[in-house]
C-alpha positions in Angstrom: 9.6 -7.2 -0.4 10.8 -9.0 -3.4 10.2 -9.1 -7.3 7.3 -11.3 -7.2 5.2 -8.9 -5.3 6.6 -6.2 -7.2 4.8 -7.5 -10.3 1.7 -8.1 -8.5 1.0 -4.9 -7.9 2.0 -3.8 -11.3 -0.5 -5.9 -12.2 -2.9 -4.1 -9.4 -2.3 -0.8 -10.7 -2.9 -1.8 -14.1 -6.2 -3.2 -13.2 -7.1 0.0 -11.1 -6.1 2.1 -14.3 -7.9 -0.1 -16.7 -5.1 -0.5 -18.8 -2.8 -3.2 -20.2 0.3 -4.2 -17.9 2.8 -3.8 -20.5 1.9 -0.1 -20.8 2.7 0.5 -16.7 6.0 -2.0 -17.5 8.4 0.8 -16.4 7.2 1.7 -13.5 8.3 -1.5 -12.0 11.4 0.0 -10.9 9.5 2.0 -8.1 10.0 -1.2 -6.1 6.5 -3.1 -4.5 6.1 0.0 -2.0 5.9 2.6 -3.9 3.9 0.7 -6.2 1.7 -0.8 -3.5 1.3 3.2 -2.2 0.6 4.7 -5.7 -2.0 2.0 -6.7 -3.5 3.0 -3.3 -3.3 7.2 -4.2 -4.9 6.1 -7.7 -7.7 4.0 -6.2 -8.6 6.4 -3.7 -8.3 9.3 -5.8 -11.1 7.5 -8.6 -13.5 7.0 -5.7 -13.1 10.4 -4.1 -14.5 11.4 -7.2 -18.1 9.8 -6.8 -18.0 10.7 -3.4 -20.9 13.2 -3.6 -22.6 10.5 -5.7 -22.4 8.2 -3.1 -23.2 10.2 -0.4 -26.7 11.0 -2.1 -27.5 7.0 -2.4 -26.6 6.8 0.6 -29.5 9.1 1.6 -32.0 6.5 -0.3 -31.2 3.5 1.5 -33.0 4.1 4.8 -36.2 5.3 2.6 -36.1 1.9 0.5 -36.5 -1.8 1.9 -34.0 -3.9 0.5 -36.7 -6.3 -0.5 -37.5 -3.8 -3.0 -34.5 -2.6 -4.1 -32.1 -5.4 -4.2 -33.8 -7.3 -7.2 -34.4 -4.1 -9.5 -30.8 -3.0 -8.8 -29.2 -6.9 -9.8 -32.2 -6.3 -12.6 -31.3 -3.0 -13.8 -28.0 -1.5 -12.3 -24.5 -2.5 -13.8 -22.1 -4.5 -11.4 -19.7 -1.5 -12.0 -21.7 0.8 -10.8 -23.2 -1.0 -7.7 -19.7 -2.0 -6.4 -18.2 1.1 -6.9 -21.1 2.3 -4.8 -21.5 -0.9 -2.5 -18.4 0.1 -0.4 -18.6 3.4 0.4 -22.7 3.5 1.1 -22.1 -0.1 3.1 -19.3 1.9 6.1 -22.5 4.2 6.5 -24.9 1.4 6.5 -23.2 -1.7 8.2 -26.5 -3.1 8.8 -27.8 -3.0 5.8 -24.9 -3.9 4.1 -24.6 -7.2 6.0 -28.3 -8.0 4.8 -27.5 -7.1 1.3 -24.5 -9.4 1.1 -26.9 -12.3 2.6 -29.4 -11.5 -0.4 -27.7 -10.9 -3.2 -27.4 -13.4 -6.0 -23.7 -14.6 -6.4 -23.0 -14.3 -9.5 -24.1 -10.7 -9.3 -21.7 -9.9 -6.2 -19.1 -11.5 -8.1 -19.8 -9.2 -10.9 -19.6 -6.2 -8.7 -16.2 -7.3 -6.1 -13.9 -6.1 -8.8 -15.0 -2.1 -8.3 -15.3 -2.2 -4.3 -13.3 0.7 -3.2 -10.6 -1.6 -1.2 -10.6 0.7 1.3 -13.4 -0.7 2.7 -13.2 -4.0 2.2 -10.9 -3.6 5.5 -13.5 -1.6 7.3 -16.6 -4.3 6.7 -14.0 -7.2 7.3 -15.4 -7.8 11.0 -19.3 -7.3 9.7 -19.1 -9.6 7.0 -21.4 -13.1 7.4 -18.6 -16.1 6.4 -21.3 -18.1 4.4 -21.8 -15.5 1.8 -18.7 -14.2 1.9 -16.9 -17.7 1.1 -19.8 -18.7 -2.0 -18.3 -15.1 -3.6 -14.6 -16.1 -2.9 -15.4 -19.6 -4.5 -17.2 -17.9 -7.4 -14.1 -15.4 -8.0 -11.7 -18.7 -7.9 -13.8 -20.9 -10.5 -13.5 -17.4 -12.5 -10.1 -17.6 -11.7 -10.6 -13.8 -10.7 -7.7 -13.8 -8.4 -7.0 -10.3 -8.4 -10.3 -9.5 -6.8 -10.1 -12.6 -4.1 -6.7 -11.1 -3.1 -8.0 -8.3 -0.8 -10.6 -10.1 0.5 -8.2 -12.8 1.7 -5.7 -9.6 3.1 -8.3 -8.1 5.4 -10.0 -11.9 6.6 -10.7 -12.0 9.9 -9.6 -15.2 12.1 -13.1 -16.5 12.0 -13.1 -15.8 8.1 -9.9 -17.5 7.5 -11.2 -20.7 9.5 -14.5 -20.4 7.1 -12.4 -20.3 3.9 -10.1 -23.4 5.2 -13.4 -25.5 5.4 -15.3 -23.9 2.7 -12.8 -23.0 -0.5 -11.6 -26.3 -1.7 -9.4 -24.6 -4.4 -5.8 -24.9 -3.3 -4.3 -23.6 -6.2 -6.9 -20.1 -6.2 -6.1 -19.4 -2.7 -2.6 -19.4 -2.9 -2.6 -17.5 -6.2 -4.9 -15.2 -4.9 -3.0 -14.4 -1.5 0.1 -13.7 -3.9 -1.9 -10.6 -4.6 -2.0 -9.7 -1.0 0.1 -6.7 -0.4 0.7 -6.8 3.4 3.0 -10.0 4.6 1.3 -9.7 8.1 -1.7 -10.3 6.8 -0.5 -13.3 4.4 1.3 -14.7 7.3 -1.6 -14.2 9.6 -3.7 -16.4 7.1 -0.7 -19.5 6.8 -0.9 -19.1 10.4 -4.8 -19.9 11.1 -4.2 -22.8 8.1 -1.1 -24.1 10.2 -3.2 -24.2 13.3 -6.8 -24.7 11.9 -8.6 -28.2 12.2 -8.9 -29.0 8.8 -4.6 -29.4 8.2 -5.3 -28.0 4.5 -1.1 -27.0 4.1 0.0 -30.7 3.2 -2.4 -30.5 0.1 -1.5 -27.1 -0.3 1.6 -28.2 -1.1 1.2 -30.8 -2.5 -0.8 -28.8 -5.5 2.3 -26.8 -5.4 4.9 -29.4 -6.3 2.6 -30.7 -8.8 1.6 -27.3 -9.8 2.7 -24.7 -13.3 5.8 -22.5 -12.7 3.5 -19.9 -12.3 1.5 -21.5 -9.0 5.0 -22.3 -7.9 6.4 -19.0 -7.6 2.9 -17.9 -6.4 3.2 -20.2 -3.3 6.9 -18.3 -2.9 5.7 -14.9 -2.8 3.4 -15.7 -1.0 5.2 -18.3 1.9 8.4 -15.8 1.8 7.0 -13.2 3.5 5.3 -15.2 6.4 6.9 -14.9 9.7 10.1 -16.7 10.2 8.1 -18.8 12.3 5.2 -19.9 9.7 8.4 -20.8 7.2 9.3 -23.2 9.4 6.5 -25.1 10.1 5.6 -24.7 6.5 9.0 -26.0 5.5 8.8 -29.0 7.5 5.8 -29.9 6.1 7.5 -29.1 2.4 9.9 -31.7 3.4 7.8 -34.0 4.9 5.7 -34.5 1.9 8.2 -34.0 -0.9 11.1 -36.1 -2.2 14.5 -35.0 -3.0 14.0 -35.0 -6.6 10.5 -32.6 -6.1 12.9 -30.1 -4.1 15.7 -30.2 -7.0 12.7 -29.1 -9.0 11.2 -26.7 -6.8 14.7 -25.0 -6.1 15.5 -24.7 -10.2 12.3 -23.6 -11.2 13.1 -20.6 -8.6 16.3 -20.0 -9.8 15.1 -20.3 -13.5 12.3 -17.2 -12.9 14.9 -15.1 -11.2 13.3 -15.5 -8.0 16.6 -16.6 -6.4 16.0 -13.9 -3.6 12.7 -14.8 -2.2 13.8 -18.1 -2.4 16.8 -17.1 -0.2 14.2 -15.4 2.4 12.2 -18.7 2.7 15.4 -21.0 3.0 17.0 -18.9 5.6 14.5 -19.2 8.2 13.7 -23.1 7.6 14.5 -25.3 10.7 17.5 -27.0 11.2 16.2 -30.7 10.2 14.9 -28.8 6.9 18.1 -26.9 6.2 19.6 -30.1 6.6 17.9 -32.1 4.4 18.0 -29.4 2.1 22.1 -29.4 2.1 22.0 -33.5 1.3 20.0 -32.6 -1.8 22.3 -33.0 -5.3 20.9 -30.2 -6.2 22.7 -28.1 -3.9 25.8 -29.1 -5.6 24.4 -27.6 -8.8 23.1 -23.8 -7.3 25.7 -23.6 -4.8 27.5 -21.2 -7.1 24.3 -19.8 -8.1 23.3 -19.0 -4.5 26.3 -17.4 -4.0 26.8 -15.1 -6.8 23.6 -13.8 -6.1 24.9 -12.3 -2.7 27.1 -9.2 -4.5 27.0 -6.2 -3.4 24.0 -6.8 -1.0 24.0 -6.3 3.2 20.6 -8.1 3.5 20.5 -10.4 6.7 17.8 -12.4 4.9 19.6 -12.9 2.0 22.8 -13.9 3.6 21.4 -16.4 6.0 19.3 -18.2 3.2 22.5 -19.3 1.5 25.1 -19.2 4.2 22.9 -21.6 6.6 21.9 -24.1 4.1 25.4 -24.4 2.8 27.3 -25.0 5.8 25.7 -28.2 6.3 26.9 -29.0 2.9 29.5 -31.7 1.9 33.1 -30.4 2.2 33.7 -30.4 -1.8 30.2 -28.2 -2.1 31.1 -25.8 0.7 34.7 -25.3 -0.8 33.7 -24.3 -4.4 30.7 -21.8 -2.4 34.1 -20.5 -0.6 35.9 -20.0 -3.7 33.0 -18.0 -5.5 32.6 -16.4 -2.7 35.8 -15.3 -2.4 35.2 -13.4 -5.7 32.5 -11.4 -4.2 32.8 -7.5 -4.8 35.5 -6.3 -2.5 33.6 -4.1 -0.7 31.1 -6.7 -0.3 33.3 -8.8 1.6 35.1 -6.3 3.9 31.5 -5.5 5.3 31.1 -9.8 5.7 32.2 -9.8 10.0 29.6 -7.0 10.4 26.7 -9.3 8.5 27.7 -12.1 10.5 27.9 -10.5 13.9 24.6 -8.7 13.1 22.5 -11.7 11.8 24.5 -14.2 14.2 26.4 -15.7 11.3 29.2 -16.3 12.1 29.1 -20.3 12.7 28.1 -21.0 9.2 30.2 -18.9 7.8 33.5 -20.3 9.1 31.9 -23.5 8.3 32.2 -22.5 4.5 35.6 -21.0 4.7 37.0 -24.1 6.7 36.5 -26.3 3.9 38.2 -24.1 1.5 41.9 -23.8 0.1 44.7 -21.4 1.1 44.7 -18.8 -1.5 40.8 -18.5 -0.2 41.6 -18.5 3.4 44.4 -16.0 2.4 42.5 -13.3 0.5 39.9 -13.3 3.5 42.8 -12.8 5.8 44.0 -9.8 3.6 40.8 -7.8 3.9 39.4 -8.3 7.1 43.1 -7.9 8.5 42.9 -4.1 8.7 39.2 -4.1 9.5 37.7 -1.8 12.1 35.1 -4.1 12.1 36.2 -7.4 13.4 38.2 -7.9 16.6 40.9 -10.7 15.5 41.2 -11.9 19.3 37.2 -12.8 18.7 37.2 -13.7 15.8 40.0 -16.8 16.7 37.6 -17.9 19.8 34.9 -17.9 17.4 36.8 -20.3 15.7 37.9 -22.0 18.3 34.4 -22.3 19.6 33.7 -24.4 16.9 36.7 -26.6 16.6 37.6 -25.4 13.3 41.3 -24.2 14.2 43.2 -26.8 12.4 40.6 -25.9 9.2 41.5 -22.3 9.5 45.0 -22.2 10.0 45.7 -20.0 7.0 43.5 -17.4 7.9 44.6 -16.8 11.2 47.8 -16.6 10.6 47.2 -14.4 7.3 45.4 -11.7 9.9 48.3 -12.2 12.6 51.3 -11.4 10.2 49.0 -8.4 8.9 47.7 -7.0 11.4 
């Protein structure tokens, strides 16, 4: 999880509590999780409350055609009161729940998605007729209600998903509204069915990204981040298909600028090889490089690791020796755990890659530490090396863990 969706649900909880954001501002050091788990306790908690409410209009609606009661509810009922009602009366009455979404006025659901009980938004996902369904979602987006169209877009079934790629036109509102999505399954799930689905919307997708506010931007990276490692790639290639170097440079320092340097890290590490490449020819990799690896202290994330170490290996020699030398400066600790990383995450290759292009004192100080380390087997470590014909490159460091050892 990253900070991005750590302020979304802030943001969530807020809502849920009906109070400002800034007042909640210190609980964002729960992390997204806990967040994402105590904006779920509060939710449920507030409904639990009407339950015996509910449960008594739920007794009504057998006794009342809809005919009847649909236009003096939309005539005479608050939206507040009708959607706090709407979800917990609709799990007992699919049925007529499914009619009721065909004949209500839009604007009126609209009104009322805000106070469904999320809950069970999930449990009528599979029940829920797409051509309704999508003229609320399009109604929420020209509101630019994309708090509310979150959930509805986490719990979208495949044949849902396919209706909102050929019936929501609003690139920007989808993407900013999946940012709100807690689950990345379910996020991934939906870049999935837009990878795969008929209508190719991710080209224009991004395209609205690149020419999008900061705030779409890092939208589109909370949200892409946390797709499966295979959705990052196809979505990269497409990034990098349809956007020049100079619209990457941007891309990259508008992440870096917002502090999102660590979900950008999870997206780069699992781009493909062509991507990664193209990536590493970019001058703006000169610039970050330092950046990128600064931001590596004192952390044992795989993700983290591989989103700068695989990008940067690829780099020209000059680029990969000043990312050596910072990261030579690394926490100590830090860098005695390095071999274990890079066996775990299968690192190895661009790491050497990095350290071959850097000078002796470098090579040394590397030598030094991961001499006496339990950790890393010198005899593998030199085929390693050897394996990828860097033992010319990394003289210095072999030699530094021979005499030590």
């Amino acid at each position: 999880m990253t900070d991005l969706v750590t302020r979304a649900q802030l943001i969530l909880l807020a809502r849920t509590l009906h109070v400002p954001v800034e007042r909640l501002a210190h609980l964002e050091k729960l992390g997204p999780h806990r967040l994402h788990e105590l904006q779920e306790r509060m939710s449920g908690t507030l409904f639990d409350q009407h339950g015996p409410v509910f449960e008594r209009i739920s007794k009504l609606v057998p006794l009342i055609p809809l005919r009847i009661s649909l236009p003096i509810v939309q005539r005479m009922v608050p939206p507040a009161m009708t959607g706090r009602a709407a979800g917990a009366v609709g799990v007992q009455h699919r049925k007529v729940a499914v009619d009721a979404v065909q004949r209500m006025e839009v604007n009126y659901a609209a009104d009322c998605a805000p106070y469904l009980d999320p809950r069970t938004v999930g449990q009528l996902a599979d029940d829920a007729p797409a051509e309704p369904v999508i003229a609320i979602i399009n109604e929420l987006l020209r509101r630019r209600d994309y708090i509310t169209a979150g959930p509805f877009l986490a719990y979208a079934t495949p044949e849902l998903v396919a209706a909102v790629e050929a019936g929501v036109p609003d690139d920007e509102g989808l993407i900013r509204s999946a940012s709100y999505a807690y689950s990345g399954e379910s996020v991934s799930a939906v870049v999935r069915q837009l990878l795969a689905g008929s209508g190719q919307r991710l080209p224009a997708m991004l395209g609205t990204v690149l020419d999008g506010s900061k705030e779409l931007r890092l939208a589109a990276l909370s949200v892409f981040a946390r797709c499966q490692p295979d959705v990052i790639a196809a979505v990269g290639d497409i990034l990098f298909a349809v956007a020049p170097p100079s619209a990457i440079a941007d891309l990259v320092t508008t992440f870096l600028g917002a502090d999102a340097t660590a979900d950008l890290l999870r997206f780069i590490g699992q781009l493909s090889p062509a991507a990664l490449t193209r990536l590493a020819l970019n001058p703006v990799m000169g610039e970050v490089a330092d950046t990128l690896v600064a931001a590596l202290d004192g952390s044992s994330e795989i993700a983290l690791w591989r989103g700068v170490l695989e990008p940067i290996a690829r780099t020209p020699a000059e680029i990969r020796r000043v990312a050596g030398a910072q990261l030579s400066q690394l926490d100590t600790a830090t860098l005695i755990t390095l071999p274990a990383i890079a066996q775990a995450a299968r690192l190895w290759p661009p790491l050497l890659w990095v350290l071959a292009a850097t000078d002796v004192d470098v090579q040394a100080r590397f030598g030094e530490l991961w001499a006496g380390s339990t950790r890393l087997n010198p005899d593998v470590l030199e085929r390693r090396i050897s394996d990828q014909r860097l033992d010319s490159l990394l003289s210095t460091l072999v030699a530094t863990m021979r005499v030590l050892r």
